[in-house]
Structure formats: structure tokens, C-alpha cells
C-alpha positions as CSV (number, residue, x, y, z in Angstrom):
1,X,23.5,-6.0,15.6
2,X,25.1,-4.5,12.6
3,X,26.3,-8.1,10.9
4,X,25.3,-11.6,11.4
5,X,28.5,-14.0,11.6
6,X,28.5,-16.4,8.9
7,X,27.5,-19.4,10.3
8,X,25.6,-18.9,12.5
9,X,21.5,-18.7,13.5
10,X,19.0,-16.0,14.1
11,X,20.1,-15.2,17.2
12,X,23.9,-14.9,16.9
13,X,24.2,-18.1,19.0
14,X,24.6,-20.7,16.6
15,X,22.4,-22.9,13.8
16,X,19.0,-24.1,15.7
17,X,16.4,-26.7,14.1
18,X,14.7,-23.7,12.5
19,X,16.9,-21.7,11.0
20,X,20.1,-22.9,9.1
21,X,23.0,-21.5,8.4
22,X,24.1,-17.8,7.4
23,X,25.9,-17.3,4.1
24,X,27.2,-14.2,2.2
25,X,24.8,-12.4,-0.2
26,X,26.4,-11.2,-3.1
27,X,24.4,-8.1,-2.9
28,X,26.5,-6.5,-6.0
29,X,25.2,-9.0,-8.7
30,X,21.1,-8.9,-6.9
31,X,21.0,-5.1,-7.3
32,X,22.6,-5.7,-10.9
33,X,20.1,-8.6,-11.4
34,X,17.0,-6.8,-10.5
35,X,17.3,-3.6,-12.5
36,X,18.8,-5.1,-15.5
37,X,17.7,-8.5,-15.8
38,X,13.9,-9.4,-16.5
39,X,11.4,-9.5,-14.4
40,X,11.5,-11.7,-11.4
41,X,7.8,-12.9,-10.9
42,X,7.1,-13.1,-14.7
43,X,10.7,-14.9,-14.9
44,X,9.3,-17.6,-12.2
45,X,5.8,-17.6,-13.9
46,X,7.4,-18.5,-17.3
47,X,9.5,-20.9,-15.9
48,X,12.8,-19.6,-16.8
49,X,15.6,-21.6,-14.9
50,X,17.3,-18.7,-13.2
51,X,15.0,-18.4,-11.6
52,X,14.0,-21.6,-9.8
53,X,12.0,-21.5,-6.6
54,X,9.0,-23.5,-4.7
55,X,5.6,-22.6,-4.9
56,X,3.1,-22.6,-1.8
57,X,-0.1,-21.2,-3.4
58,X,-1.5,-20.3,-7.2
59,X,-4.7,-19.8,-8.5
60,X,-5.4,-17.9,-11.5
61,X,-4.7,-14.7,-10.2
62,X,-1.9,-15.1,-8.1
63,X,1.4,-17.3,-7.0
64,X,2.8,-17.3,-3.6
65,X,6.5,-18.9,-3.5
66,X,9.4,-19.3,-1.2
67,X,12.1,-16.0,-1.5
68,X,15.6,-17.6,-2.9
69,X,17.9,-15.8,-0.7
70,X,15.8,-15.5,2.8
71,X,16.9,-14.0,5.8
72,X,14.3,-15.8,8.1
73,X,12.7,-19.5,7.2
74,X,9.8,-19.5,5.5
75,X,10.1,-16.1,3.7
76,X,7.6,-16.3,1.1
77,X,6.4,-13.7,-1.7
78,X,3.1,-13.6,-2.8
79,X,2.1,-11.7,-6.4
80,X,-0.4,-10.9,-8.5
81,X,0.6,-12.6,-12.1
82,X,-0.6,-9.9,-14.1
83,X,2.3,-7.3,-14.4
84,X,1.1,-4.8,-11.9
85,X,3.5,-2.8,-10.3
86,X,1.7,-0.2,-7.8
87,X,-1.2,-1.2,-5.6
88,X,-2.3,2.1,-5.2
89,X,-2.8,2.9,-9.2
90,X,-3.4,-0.6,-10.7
91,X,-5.5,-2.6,-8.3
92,X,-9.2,-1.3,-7.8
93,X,-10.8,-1.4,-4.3
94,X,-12.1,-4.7,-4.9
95,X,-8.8,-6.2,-6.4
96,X,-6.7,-5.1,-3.8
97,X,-8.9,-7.0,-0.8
98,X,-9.0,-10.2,-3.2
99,X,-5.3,-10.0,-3.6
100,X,-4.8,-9.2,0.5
101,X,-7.1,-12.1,1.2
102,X,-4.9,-14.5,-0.2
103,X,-1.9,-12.7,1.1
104,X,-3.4,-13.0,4.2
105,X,-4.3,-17.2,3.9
106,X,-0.7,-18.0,3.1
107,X,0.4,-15.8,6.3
108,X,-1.9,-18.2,8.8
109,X,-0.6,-21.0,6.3
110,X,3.4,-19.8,6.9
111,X,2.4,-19.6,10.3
112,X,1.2,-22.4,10.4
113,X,4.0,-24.3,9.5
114,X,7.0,-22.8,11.2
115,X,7.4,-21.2,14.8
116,X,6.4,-17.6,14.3
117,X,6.2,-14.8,17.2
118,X,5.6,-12.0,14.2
119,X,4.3,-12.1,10.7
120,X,6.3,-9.6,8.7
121,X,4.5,-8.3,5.7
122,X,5.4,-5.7,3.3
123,X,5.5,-4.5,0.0
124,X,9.1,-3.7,-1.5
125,X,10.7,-2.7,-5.3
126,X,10.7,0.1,-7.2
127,X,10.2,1.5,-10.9
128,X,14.0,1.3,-10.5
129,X,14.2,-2.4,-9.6
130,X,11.6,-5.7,-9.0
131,X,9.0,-3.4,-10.5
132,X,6.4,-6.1,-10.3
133,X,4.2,-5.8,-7.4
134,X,5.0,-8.6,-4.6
135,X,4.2,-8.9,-0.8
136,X,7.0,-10.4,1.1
137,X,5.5,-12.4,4.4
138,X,8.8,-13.3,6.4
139,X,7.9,-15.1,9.6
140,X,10.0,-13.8,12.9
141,X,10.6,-17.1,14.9
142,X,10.5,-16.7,18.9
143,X,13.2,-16.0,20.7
144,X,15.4,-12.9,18.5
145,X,16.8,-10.4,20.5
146,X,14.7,-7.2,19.7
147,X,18.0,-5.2,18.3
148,X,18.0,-8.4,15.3
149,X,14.1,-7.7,14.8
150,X,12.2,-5.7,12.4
151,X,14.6,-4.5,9.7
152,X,17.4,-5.8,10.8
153,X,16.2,-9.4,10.3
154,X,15.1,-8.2,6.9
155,X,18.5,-7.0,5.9
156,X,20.4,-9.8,3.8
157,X,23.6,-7.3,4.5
158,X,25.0,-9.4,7.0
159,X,24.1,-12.7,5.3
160,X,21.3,-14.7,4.0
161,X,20.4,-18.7,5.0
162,X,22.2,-21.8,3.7
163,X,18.5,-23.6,2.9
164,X,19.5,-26.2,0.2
165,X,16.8,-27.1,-2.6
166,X,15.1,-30.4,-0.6
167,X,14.3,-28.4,2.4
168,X,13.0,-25.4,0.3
169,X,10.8,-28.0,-1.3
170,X,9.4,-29.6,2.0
171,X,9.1,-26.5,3.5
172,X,6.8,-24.9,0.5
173,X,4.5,-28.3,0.3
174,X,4.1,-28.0,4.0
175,X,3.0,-24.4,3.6
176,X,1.3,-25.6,0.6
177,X,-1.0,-28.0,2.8
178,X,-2.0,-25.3,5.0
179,X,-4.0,-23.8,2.1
């Protein structure tokens, strides 16, 4: 499926209990966003208020919060919060299992707390944009049509879900006491 009607759920058929409402992404101003503006995780680890979102896990090394603009519920990032921004050149052997460990506890904990038939999980950026190395979990509920899987449920092209603040905030303490 090459768009996702606005207003409707994951599956093309209409809003269902887990999934709200599409929306347009204004695409444009993200790409604009992320290569000129600063960066995103030390934004949200300093608190800066454009860049508001709800945390599911932190510990000294690392945060783990809801994504702003998701494509599927529960679409979390989880970072390291030193600025880092290639796993293969700035994360020893060591490091990198530490980090995955706790990528991988907030996966059972997303899991956990909405209906998941696939755990997504990938590393996106570039130098060129969101330079800072994150791992985006996005849970794929049951039920999608395989043509609306994989990358195409990624894709905030065709739209991105209506989640208003109080149900990004229930959401993250559920997948918060999971942990």
C-alpha cells in the first residue's frame, strides 16, 4: 500500500483500540529539523521544550522514550546519552552488549504492554541527519496485511498517528512498569 488514508488504522480499515488515528507528517520541516537543528537525544536529555516526549527507561547510561511522530503505538527509541554516533567505531565489544541488553529489556517491556506480532528494531540516522546513535523498537500489532509490514509500516510518508500527550504518557509509564 503506497499511502495510508488519513484517518484511518494500521490496517486501512479504520481506527481500532490500538492504534489511533493517521495524520499528515510534515516530512519537509523533520528533514529540515534534523540536519539543521540540534541534536535530538541531547535536546530531550537537556530538556529543551521542542522537544517534549515520555520516557520508559533511564539509567546512567542510557534513556529509552516514546518516538513523537510514530507510525505504530508504542514506537520507542532507546540511546546511549553520551554523544555516540556509530556503534561500530565508538562502542567497544563490551559497551555495545550492555547497551543491547537494555535495548533488548525495553523490547520484552514494549511487548509487554501493547499487542505485538513483530518487534522491529533498527538503527537509523546519518552523519547528515540524527547523528546521535538511537535504536528505534516499533512494535507490529497482529493483524497488518503483510504488503503494510516491514518498511512500509515504518514509513511516516503516508501519515503518522494522532496519539495526544495523555495517552503518550500512560502508554510510556506502562512500558515504564515493565522494567
Amino acid at each position: 500500500m503506497d499511502s495510508q488514508p488519513t484517518g484511518t488504522g494500521p490496517t486501512g480499515t479504520g481506527p481500532t483500540d490500538s492504534q489511533p488515528t493517521w495524520v499528515p507528517f510534515d516530512a519537509e520541516n523533520y528533514d529540515r529539523r534534523s540536519r539543521e537543528g540540534p541534536c535530538l537525544v541531547c535536546s530531550v536529555l537537556a530538556g529543551h521544550p521542542d522537544y517534549s516526549h515520555h520516557d520508559v527507561y533511564e539509567d546512567a547510561d542510557t534513556i529509552a522514550f516514546l518516538a513523537r511522530w510514530p507510525t505504530l503505538l508504542g514506537h520507542c527509541l532507546v540511546a546511549p546519552k553520551r554523544h555516540i554516533e556509530s556503534w561500530v567505531n565508538d562502542f567497544d565489544e563490551t559497551g555495545f552488549l550492555a547497551f543491547q541488553a537494555i535495548v533488548h529489556r525495553v523490547a520484552v517491556a514494549l511487548a509487554a504492554s501493547v499487542p505485538t506480532e513483530r518487534m522491529y528494531s533498527l538503527s537509523l540516522g546519518s552523519q547528515q541527519g540524527n547523528a546521535h546513535l538511537h535504536w528505534h523498537l516499533v512494535p507490529l500489532p497482529p493483524g497488518v496485511p503483510y504488503e503494510q509490514q516491514q518498511l512500509r509500516a515504518l514509513s511516516a510518508a503516508p501519515g503518522v498517528l494522532n496519539v495526544d500527550d495523555a495517552s503518550q504518557a500512560a502508554l510510556a509509564r506502562t512500558i515504564a512498569s515493565h522494567l
